[in-house]
Backbone as XML, in Angstrom:
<?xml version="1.0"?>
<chain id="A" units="angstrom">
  <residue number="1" name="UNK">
    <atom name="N" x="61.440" y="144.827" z="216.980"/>
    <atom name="CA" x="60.584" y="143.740" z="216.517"/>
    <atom name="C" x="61.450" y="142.487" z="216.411"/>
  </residue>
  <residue number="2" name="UNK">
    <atom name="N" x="61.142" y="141.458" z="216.799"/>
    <atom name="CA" x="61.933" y="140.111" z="216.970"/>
    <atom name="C" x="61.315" y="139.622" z="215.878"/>
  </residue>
  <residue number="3" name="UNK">
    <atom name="N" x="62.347" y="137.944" z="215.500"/>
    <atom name="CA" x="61.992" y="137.582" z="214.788"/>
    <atom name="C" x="60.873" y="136.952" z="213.970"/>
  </residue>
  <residue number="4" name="UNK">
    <atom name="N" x="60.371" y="136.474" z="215.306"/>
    <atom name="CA" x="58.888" y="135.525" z="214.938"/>
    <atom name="C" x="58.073" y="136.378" z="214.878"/>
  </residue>
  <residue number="5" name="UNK">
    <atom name="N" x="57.846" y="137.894" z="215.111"/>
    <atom name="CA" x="56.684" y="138.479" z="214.518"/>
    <atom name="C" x="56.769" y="139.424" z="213.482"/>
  </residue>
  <residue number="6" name="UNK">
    <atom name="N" x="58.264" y="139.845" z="212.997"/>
    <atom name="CA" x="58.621" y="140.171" z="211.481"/>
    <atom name="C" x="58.136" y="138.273" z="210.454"/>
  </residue>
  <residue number="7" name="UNK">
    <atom name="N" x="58.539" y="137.730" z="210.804"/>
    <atom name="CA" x="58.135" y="136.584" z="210.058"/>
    <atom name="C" x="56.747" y="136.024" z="209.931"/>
  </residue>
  <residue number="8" name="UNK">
    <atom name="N" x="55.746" y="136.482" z="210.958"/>
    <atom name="CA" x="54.271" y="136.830" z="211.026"/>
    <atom name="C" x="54.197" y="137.640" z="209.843"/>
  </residue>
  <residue number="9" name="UNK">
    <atom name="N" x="54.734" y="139.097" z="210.023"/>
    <atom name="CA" x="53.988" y="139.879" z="209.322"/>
    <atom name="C" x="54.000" y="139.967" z="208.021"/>
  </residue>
  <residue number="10" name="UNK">
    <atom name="N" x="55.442" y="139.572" z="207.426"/>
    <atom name="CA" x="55.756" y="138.980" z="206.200"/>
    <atom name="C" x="54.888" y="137.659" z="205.893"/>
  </residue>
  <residue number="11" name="UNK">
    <atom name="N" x="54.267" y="136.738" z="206.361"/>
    <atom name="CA" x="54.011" y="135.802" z="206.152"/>
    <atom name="C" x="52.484" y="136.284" z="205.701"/>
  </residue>
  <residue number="12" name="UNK">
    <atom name="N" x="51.742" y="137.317" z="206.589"/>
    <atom name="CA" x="50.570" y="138.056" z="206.186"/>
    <atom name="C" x="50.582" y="138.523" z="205.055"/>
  </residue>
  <residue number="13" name="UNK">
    <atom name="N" x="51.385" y="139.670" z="204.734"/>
    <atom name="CA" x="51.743" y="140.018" z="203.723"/>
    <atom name="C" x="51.512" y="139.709" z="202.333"/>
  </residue>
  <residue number="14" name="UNK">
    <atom name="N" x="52.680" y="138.594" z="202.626"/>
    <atom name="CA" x="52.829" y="137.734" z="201.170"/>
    <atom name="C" x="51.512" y="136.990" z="200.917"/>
  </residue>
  <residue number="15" name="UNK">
    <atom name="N" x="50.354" y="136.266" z="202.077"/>
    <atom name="CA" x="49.168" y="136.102" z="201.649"/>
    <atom name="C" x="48.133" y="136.656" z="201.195"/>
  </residue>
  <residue number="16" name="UNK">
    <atom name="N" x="48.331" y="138.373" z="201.898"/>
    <atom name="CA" x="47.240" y="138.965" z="201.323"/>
    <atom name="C" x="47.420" y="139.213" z="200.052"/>
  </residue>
  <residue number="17" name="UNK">
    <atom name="N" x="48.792" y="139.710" z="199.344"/>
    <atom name="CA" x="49.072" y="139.654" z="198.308"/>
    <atom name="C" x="49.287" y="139.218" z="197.046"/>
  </residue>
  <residue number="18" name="UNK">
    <atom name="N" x="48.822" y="137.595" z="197.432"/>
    <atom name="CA" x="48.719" y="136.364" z="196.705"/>
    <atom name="C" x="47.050" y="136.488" z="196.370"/>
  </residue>
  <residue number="19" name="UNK">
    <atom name="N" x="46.038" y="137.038" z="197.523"/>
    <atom name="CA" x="44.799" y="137.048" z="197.540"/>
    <atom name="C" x="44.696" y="137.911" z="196.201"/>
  </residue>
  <residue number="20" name="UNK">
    <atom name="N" x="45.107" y="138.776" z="196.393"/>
    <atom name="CA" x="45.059" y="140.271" z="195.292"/>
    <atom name="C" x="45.319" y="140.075" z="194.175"/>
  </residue>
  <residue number="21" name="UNK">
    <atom name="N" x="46.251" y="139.320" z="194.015"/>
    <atom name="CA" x="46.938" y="139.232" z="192.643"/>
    <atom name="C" x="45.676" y="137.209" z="191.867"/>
  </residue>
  <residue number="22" name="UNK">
    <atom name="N" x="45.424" y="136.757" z="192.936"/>
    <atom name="CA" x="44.489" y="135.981" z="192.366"/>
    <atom name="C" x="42.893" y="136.511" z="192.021"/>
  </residue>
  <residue number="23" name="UNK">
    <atom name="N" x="42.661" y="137.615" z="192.830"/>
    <atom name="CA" x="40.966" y="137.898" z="191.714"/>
    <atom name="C" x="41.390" y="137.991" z="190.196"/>
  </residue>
  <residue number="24" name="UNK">
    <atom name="N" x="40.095" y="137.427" z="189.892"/>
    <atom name="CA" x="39.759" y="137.407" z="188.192"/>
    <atom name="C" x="39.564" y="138.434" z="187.928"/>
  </residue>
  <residue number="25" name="UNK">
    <atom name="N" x="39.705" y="138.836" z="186.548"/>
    <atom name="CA" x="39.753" y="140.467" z="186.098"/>
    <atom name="C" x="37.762" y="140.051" z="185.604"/>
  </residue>
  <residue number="26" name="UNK">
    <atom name="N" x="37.679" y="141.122" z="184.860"/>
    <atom name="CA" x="36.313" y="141.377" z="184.738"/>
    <atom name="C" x="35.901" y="140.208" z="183.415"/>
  </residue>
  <residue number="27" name="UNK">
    <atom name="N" x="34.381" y="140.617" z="183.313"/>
    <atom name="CA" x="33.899" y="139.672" z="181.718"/>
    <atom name="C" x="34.691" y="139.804" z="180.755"/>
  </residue>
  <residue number="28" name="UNK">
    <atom name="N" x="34.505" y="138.800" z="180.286"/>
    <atom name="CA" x="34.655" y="139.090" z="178.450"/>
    <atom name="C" x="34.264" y="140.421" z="177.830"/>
  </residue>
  <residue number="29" name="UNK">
    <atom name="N" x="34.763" y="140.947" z="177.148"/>
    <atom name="CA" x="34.556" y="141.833" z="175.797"/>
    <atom name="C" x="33.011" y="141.442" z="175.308"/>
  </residue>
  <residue number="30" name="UNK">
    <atom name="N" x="32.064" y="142.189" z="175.435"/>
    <atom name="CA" x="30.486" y="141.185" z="174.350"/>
    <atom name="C" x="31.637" y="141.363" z="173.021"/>
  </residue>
  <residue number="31" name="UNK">
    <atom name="N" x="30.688" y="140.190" z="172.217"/>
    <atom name="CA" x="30.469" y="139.336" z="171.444"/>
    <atom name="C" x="31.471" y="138.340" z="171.377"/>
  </residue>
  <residue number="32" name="UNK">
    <atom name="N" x="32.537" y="137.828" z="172.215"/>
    <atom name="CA" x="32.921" y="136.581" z="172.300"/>
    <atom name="C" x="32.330" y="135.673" z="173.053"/>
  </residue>
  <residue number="33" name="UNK">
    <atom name="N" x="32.342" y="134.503" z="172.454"/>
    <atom name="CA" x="31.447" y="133.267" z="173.194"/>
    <atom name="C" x="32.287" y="132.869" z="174.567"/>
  </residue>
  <residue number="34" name="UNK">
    <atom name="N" x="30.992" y="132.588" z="175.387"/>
    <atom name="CA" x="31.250" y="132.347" z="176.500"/>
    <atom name="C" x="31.035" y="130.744" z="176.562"/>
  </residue>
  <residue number="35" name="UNK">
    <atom name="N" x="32.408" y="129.691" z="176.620"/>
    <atom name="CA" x="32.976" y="128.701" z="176.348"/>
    <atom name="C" x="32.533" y="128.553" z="177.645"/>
  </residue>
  <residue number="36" name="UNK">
    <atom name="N" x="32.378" y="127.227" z="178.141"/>
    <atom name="CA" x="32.486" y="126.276" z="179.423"/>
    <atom name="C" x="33.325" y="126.133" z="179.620"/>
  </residue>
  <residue number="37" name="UNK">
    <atom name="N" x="34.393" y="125.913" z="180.532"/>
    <atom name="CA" x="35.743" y="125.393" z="180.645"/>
    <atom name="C" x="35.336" y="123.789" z="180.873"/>
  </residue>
  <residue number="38" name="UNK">
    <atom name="N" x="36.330" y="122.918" z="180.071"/>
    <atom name="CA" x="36.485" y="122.075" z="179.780"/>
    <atom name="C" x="37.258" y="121.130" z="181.198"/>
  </residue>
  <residue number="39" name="UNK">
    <atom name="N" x="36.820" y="120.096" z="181.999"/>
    <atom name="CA" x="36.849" y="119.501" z="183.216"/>
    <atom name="C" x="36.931" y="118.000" z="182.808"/>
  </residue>
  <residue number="40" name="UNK">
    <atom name="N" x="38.333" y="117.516" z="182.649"/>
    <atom name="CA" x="38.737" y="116.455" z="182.212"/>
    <atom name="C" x="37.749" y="115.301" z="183.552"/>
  </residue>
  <residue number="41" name="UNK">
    <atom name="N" x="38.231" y="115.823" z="184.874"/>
    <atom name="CA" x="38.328" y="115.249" z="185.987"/>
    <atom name="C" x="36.430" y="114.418" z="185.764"/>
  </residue>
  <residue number="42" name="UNK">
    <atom name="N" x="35.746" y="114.874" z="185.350"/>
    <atom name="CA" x="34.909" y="114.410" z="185.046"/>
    <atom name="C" x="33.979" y="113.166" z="184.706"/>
  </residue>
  <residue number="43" name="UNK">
    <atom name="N" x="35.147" y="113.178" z="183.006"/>
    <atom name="CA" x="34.745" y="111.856" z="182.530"/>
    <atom name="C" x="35.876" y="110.674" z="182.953"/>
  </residue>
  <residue number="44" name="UNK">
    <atom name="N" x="36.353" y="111.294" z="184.004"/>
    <atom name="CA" x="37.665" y="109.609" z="184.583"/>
    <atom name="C" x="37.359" y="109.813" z="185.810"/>
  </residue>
  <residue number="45" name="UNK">
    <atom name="N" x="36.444" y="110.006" z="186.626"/>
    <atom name="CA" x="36.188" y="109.855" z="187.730"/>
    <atom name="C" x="36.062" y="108.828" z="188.443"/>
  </residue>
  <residue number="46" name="UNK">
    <atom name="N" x="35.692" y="107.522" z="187.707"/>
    <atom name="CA" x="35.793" y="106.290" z="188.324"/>
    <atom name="C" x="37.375" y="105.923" z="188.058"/>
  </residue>
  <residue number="47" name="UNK">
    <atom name="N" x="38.406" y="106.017" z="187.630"/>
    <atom name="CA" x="39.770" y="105.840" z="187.132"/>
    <atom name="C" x="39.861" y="106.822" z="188.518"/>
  </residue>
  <residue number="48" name="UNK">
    <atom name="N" x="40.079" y="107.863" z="188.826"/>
    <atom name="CA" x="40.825" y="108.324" z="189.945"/>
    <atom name="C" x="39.908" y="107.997" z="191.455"/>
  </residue>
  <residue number="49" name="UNK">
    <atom name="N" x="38.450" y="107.395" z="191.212"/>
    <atom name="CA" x="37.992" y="106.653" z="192.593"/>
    <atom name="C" x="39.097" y="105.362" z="192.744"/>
  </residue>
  <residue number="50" name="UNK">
    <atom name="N" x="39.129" y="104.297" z="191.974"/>
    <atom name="CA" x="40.024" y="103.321" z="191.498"/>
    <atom name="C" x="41.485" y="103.890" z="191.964"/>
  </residue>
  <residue number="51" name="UNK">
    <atom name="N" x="41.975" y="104.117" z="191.227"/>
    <atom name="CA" x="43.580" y="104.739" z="192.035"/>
    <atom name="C" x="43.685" y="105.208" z="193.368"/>
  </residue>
  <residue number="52" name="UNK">
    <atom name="N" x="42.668" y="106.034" z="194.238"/>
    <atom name="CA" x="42.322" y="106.542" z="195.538"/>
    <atom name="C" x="42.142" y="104.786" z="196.807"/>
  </residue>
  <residue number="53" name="UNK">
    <atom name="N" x="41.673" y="103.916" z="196.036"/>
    <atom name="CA" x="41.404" y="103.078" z="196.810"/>
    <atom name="C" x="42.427" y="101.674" z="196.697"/>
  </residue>
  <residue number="54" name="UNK">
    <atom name="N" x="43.591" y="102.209" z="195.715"/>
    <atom name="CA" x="44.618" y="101.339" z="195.149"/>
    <atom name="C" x="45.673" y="101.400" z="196.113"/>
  </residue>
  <residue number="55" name="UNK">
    <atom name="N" x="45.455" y="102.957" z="196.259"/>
    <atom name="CA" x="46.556" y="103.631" z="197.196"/>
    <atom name="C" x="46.517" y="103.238" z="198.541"/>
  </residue>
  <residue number="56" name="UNK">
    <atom name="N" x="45.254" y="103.707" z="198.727"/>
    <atom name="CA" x="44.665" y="103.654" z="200.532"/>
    <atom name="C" x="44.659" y="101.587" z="200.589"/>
  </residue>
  <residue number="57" name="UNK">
    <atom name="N" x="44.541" y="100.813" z="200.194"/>
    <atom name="CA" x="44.968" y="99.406" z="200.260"/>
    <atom name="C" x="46.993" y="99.440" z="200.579"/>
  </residue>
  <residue number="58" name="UNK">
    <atom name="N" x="47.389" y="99.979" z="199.595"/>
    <atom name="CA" x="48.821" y="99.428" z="199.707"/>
    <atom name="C" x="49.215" y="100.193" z="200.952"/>
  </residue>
  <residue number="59" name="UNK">
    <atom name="N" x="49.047" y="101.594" z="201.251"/>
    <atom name="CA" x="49.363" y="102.207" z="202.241"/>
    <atom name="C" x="48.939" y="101.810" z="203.523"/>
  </residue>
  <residue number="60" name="UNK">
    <atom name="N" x="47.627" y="101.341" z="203.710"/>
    <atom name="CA" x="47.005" y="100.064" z="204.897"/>
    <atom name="C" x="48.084" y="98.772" z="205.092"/>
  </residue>
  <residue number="61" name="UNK">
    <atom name="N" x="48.346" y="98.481" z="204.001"/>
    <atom name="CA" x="48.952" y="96.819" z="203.509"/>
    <atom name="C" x="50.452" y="97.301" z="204.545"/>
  </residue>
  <residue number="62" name="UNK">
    <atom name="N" x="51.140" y="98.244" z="203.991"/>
    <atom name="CA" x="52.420" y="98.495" z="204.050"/>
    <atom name="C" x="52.575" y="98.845" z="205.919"/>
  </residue>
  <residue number="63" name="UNK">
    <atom name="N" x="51.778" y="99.865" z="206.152"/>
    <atom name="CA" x="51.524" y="99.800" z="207.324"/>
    <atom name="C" x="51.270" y="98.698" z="208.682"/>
  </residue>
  <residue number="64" name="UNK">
    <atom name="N" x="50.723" y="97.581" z="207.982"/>
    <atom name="CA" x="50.332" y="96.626" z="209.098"/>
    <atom name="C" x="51.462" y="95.583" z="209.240"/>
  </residue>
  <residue number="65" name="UNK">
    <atom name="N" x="52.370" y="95.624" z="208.027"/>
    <atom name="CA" x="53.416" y="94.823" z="208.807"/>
    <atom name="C" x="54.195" y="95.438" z="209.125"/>
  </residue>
  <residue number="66" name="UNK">
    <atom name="N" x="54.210" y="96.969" z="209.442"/>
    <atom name="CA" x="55.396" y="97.510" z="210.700"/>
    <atom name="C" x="55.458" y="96.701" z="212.113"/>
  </residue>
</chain>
């Protein structure tokens, strides 16, 4: 086996194994409350539209006088 397809298969590997080890385990226990998770990204959504278009200007800007 050469190198580039030991480094394939390892490369499989280590993804499927990343897959595996990321499923969520099962429900809650009943009777603990089932909380919303809390999603900052939310209420600053116009703050990171704003920064997205702060960026994409200077990076345009910076670009055109190459």
């Amino acid at each position: 086996m050469n190198i580039r397809k030991l480094t394939y298969v390892l490369y499989l590997l280590f993804l499927f194994s990343s897959a595996l080890y990321a499923q969520g385990g099962g429900p809650p226990p009943p009777g603990l409350p089932d909380d919303d998770p809390v999603l900052p990204i939310d209420s600053h959504s116009s703050t990171l539209l704003a920064a997205g278009l702060i960026l994409g200007f200077a990076v345009v800007l910076t670009r055109r006088k190459i």
